[in-house]
C-alpha positions as CSV (number, residue, x, y, z in Angstrom):
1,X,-2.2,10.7,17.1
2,X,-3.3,8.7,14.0
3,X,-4.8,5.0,14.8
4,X,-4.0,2.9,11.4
5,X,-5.7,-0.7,11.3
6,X,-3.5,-2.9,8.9
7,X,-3.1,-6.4,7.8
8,X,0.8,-7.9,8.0
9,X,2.2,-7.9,4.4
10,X,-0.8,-5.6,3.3
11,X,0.6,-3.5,0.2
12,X,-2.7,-1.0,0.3
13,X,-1.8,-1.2,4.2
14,X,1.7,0.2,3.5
15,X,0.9,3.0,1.7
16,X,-0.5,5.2,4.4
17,X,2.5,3.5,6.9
18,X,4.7,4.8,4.2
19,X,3.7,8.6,4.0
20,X,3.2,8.7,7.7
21,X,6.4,7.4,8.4
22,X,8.4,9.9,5.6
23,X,6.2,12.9,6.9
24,X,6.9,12.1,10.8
25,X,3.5,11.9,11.8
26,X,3.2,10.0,14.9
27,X,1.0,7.1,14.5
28,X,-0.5,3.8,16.5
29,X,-0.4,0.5,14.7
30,X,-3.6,-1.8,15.7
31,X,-2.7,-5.5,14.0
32,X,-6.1,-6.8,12.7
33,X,-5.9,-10.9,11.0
34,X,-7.5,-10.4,7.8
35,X,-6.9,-14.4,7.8
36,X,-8.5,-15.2,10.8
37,X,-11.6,-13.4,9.6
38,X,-11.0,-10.1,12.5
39,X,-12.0,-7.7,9.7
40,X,-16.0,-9.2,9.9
41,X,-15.8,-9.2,13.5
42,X,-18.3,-7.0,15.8
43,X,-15.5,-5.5,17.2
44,X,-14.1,-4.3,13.9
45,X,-17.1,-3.4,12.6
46,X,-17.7,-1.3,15.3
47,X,-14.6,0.6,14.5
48,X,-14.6,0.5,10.5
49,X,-18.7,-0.9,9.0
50,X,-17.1,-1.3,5.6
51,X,-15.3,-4.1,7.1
52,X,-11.5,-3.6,5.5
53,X,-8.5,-2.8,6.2
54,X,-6.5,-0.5,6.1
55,X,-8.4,1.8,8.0
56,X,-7.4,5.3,9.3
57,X,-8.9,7.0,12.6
58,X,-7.8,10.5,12.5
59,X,-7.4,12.7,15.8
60,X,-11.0,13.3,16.8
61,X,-12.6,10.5,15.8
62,X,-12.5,10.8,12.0
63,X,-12.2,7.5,10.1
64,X,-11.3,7.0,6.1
65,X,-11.2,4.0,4.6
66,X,-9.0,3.0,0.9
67,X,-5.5,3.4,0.9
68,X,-5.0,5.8,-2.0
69,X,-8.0,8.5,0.1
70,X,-5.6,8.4,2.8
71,X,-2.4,9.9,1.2
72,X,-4.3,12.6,0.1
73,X,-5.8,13.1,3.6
74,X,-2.2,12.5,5.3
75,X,-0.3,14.6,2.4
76,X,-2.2,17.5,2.7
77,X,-0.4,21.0,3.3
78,X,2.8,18.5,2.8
79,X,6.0,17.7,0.7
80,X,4.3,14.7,-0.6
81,X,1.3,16.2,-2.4
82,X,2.2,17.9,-5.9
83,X,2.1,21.7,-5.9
84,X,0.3,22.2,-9.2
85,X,-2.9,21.2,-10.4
86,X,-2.0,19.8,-13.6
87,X,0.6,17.2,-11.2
88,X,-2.5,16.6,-8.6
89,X,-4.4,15.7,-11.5
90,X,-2.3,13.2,-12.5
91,X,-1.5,11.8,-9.2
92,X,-5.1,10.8,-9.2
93,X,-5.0,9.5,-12.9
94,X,-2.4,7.4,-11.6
95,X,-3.7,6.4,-8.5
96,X,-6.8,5.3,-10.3
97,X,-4.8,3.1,-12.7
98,X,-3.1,1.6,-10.3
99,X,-6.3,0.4,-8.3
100,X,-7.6,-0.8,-11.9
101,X,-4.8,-2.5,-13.7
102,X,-2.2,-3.0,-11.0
103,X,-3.9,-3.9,-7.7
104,X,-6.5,-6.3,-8.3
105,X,-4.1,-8.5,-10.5
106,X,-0.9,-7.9,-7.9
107,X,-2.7,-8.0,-5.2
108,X,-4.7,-11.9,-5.5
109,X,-1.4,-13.6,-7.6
110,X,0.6,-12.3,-3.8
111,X,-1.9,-13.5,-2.1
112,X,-2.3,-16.9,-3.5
113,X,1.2,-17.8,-4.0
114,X,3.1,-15.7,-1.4
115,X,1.3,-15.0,2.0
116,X,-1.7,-17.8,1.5
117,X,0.0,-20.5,-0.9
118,X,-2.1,-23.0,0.6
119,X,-5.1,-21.5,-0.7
120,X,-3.3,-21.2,-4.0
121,X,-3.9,-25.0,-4.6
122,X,-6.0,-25.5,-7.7
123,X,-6.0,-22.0,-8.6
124,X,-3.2,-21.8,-11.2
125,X,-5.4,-21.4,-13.5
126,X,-6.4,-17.9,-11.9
127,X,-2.6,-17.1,-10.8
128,X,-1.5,-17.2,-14.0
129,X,-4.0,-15.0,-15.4
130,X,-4.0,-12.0,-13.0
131,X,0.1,-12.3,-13.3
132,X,-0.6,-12.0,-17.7
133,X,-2.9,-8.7,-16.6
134,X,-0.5,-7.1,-13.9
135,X,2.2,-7.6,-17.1
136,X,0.3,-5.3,-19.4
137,X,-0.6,-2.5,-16.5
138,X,3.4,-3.1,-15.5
139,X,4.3,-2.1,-19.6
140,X,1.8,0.9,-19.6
141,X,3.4,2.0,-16.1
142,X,7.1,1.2,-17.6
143,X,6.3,3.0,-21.0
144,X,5.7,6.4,-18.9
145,X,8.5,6.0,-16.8
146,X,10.9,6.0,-19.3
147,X,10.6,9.6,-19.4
148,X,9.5,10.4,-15.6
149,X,11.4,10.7,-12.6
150,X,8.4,9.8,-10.4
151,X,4.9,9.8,-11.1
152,X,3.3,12.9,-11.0
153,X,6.4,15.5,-11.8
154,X,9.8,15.6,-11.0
155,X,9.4,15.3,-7.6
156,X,8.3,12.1,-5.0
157,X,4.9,12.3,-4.0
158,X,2.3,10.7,-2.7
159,X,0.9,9.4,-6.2
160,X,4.7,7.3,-6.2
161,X,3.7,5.7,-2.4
162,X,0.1,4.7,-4.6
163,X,1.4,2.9,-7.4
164,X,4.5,1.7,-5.2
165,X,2.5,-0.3,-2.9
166,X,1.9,-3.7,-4.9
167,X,4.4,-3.0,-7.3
168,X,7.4,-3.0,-5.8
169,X,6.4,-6.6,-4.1
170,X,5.0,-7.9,-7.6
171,X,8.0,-10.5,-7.8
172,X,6.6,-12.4,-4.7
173,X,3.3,-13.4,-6.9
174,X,5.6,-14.3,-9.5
175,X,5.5,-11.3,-11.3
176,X,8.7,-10.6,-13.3
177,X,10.0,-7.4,-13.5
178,X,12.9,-7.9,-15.5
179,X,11.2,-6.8,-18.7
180,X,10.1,-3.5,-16.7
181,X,13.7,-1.3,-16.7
182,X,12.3,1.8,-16.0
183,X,10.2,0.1,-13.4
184,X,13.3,-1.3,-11.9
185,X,14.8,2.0,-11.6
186,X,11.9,4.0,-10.2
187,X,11.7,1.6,-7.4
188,X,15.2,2.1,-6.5
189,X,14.6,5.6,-6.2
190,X,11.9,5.4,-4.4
191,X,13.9,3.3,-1.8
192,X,16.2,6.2,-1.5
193,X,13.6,8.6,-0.8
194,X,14.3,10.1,3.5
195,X,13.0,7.9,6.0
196,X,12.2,5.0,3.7
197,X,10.5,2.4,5.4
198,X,10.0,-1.4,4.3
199,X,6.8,-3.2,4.3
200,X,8.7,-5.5,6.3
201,X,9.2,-3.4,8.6
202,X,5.6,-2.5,9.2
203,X,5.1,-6.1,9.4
204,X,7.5,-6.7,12.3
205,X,5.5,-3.9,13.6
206,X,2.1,-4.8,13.7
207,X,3.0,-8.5,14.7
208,X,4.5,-6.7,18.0
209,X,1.0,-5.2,18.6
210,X,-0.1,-8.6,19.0
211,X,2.2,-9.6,20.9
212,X,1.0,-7.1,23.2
213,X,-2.4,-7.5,23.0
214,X,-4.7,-7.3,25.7
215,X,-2.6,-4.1,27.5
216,X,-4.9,-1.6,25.3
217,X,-1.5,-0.3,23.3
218,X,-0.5,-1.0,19.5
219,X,2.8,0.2,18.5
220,X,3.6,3.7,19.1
221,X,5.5,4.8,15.8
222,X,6.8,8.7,15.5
């Protein structure tokens, strides 16, 4: 049984909820309130030093930290990691792009105007920049989809569940999409990959472990 730490709403949180959930791996959600500052606590820290989430125990005690390590930790021997080298390769390539010109401009613009608009107050300035930056990863991404399926061959992997994460919620840090066809239609086939799950659902999830808290049990998901 895997132990994932994860924030509510978390797109790097989803990714590893996402492959676990389309490989069947059973799994035990633990809720921890990036807001209310659980990831510094002692009691985190304990668990994960670095201090983030999401975080991935593994049977026997092994932990990983980053999202994008995880697929390839949870993918392994799998449908979802790319049979040849050359597709590996780029599933990396992209996973790398996506935490460099995708993420970091996604991720804060969400953040500040979607799950924390409170603490969006007098940062337009900022908003509007990281949503001009996640535009010109979103037309390098669009560009090479116009002539790919998925991201790293002509299958889903685990490279599409890295770049998928933030992008598919881009439009909730006011990030349009509408310019970004081949974009559009990726995500839609992502969505109709088997045992799609939503990052709402993982939310719903994770807010039940809460609900529970105190009993010693997250939520259970096979």
């Amino acid at each position: 049984m895997f132990d994932l730490y994860a924030a509510p709403g978390s797109g790097n949180c989803f990714k590893p909820f996402l492959a676990l959930r389309q490989l069947r791996i059973p799994v035990t959600l633990r809720m921890v309130d990036v807001l209310a500052g659980e990831t510094k606590s002692p009691e985190f820290l304990a668990i994960n030093p670095v201090g983030v989430v999401p975080y991935l125990r593994a049977p026997g005690g092994l932990g990983l930290s980053e999202s994008n390590a995880m697929l390839w930790y949870i993918a392994e021997g799998s449908s979802l990691m790319p049979s040849e080298a050359f597709a590996r390769a780029k599933g990396l390539q992209w996973s790398f792009f996506e935490q460099s010109r995708l993420e970091p401009f996604i991720s804060p613009a969400r953040f500040l105007t979607f799950i924390a608009p409170e603490r969006g107050s007098g940062r337009e300035r900022d908003i509007a920049q990281w949503q001009s930056r996640a535009h010109e990863g979103l037309a390098i991404l669009d560009a090479y989809l116009q002539s790919h399926d998925f991201i790293a061959g002509a299958h889903y992997s685990i490279a599409d569940i890295s770049v998928f994460g933030y992008v598919h919620v881009a439009p909730q840090g006011g990030i349009d999409l509408d310019a970004f066809q081949a974009v559009r239609s990726w995500i839609e086939r992502v969505r109709a990959t088997p045992d799609f799950a939503t990052i709402d659902e993982m939310t719903s999830l994770l807010r039940g472990t809460r609900a529970c808290e105190g009993t010693g049990s997250g939520a259970k998901v096979a």
